[in-house]
C-alpha positions in Angstrom: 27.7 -17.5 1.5 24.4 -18.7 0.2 22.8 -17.4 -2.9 19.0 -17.3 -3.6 18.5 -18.7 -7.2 17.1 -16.4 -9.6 13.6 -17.7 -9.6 13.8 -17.5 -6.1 15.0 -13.8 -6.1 11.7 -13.6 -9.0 9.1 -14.8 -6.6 10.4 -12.9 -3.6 10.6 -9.4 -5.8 7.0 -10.3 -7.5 5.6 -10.6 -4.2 6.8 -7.5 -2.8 5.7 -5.7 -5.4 2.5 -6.5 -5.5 1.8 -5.3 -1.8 2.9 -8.2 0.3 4.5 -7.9 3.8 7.6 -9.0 4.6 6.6 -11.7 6.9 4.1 -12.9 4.6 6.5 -13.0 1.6 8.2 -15.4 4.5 5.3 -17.6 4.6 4.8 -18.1 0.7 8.6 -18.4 0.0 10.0 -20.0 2.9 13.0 -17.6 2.8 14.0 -15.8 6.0 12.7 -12.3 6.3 16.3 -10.7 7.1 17.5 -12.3 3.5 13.7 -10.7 2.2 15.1 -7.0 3.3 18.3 -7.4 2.2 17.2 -8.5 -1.1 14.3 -5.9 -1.6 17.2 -3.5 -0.2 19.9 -4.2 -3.0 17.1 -3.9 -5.4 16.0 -0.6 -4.1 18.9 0.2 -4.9 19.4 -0.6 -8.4 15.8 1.0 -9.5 17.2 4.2 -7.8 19.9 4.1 -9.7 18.3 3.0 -13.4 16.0 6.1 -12.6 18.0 9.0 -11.8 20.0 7.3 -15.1 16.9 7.6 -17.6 15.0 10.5 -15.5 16.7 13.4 -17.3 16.9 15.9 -20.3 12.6 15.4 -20.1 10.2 17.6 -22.1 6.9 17.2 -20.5 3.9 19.6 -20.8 1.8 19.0 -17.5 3.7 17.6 -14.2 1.5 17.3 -10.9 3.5 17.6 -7.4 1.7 15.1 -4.2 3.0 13.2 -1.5 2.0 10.1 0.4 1.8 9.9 3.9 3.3 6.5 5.6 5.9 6.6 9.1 9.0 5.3 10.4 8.5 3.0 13.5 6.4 5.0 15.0 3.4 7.2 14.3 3.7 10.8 15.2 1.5 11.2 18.1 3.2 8.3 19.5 7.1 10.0 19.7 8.8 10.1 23.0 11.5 13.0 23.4 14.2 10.6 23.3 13.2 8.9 19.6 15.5 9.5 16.9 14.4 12.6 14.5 13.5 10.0 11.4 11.1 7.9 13.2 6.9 9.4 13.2 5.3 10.6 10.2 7.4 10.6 6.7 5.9 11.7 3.4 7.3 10.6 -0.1 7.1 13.8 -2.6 6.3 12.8 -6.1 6.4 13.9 -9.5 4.5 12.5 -12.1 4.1 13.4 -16.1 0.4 14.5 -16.7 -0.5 11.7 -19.5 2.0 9.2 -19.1 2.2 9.0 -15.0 5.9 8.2 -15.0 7.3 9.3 -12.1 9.6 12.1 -12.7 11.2 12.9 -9.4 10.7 11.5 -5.8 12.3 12.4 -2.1 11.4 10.9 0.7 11.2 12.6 4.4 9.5 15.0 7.0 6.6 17.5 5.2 8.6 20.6 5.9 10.3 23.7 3.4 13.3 22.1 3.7 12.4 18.7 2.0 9.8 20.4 -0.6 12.6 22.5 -1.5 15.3 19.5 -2.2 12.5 17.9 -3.5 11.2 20.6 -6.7 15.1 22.0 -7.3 15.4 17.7 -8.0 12.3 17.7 -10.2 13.8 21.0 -11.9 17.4 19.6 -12.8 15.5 17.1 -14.6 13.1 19.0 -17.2 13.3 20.9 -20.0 11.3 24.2 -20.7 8.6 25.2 -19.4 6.1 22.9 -17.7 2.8 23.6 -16.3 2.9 22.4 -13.0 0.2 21.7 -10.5 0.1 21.2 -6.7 -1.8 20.5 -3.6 -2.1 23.4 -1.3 0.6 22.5 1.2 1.9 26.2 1.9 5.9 24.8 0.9 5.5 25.0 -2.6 5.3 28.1 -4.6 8.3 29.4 -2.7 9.6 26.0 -3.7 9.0 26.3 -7.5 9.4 30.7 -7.4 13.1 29.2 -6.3 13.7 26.3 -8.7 11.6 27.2 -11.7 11.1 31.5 -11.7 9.1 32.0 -14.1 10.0 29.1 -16.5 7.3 27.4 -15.8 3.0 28.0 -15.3 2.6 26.7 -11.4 -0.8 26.5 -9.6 -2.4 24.9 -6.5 -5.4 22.7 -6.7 -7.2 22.2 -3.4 -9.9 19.8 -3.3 -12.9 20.3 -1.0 -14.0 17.0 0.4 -17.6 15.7 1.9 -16.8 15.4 5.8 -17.8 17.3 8.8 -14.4 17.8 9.7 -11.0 17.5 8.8 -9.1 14.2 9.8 -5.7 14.0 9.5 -4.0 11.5 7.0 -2.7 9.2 9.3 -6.0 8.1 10.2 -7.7 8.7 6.9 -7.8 5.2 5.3 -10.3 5.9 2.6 -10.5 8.8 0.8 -13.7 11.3 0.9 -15.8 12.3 -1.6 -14.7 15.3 -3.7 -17.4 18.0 -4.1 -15.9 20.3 -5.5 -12.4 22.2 -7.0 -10.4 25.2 -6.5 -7.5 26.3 -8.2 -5.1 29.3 -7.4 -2.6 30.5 -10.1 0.8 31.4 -8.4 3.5 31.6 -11.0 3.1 31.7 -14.8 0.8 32.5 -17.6 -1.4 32.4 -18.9 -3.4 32.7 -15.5 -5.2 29.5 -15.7 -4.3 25.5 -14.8 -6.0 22.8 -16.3 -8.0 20.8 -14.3 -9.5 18.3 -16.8 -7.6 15.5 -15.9 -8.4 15.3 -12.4 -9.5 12.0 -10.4 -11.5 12.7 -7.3 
């Protein structure tokens, strides 16, 4: 069995990481793209680990809740009956610390209750206290955190208003809008305010 030297394994990783595609990562290194996967696979793997390690007993004051959109094979409008349940549209749920931006707790699958919910009990078994916590307005969530957190914590929705005619859905948004404006909605906690000051558009 072969074995990619280090510096090898380096360049590869270093590539990946900064955005490249498999096959080009195949071009610059001139290592096959199935040893690529398996490599960025076992890797995976190890950062998964070294996080859910050193992602625990946290006190953090401010955690904001979002998810990226991406898919599996296949976009969503383009699923046939007979593709497997995984494949279309797939959303990775994230938690980051207000100031710091560390990711705090991630899950990866379909934008339903069911993954929201494994997603914020995850996030809960791995703070202390009482967080203020902010969200998008996906409908999931304070039933979500009203089930995790109760009232230990001060959780409200943030819905950004954006400059477009109409809405276009994220799997064809590939810039974002302009933000003209920002409402917040107070679901759990108190007092009856969440802080908005550190928003980006």
């Amino acid at each position: 069995m072969n074995i990619l030297p280090r510096d090898k394994q380096v360049e590869i990783v270093a590539a990946l990481t900064e955005g490249c595609s498999i096959r080009a990562v195949e071009r610059l290194t001139g290592v096959h793209r199935d040893t690529i996967m398996r490599l960025g696979a076992r890797i995976g793997m190890g950062c998964f680990a070294l996080h859910d390690v050193m992602m625990r007993n946290l006190h953090v004051a401010r955690i904001e809740m979002d998810e990226t959109w991406s898919f599996i094979a296949k976009k969503q409008r383009h699923l046939k009956k007979t593709d497997p349940a995984d494949f279309g549209d797939v959303y990775t749920f994230m938690a980051l610390a207000g100031s710091a931006k560390a990711i705090i707790a991630y899950r990866v699958g379909k934008r339903d209750g069911a993954t929201t919910r494994l997603f914020v009990t995850d996030l809960r078994s791995r703070v202390l206290g009482a967080p203020e916590i902010s969200a998008d307005a996906w409908m999931a969530y304070p039933g979500a955190v009203e089930e995790a957190f109760g009232i230990d914590c001060q959780f409200g929705t943030i819905e950004k208003h954006y400059a477009v005619d109409q809405a276009v859905e994220a799997a064809r948004r590939y810039s974002p809008a302009h933000v003209v404006s920002v409402t917040t909605h107070e679901v759990v906690g108190f007092p009856q305010k969440i802080s908005t000051s550190d928003l980006s558009p």
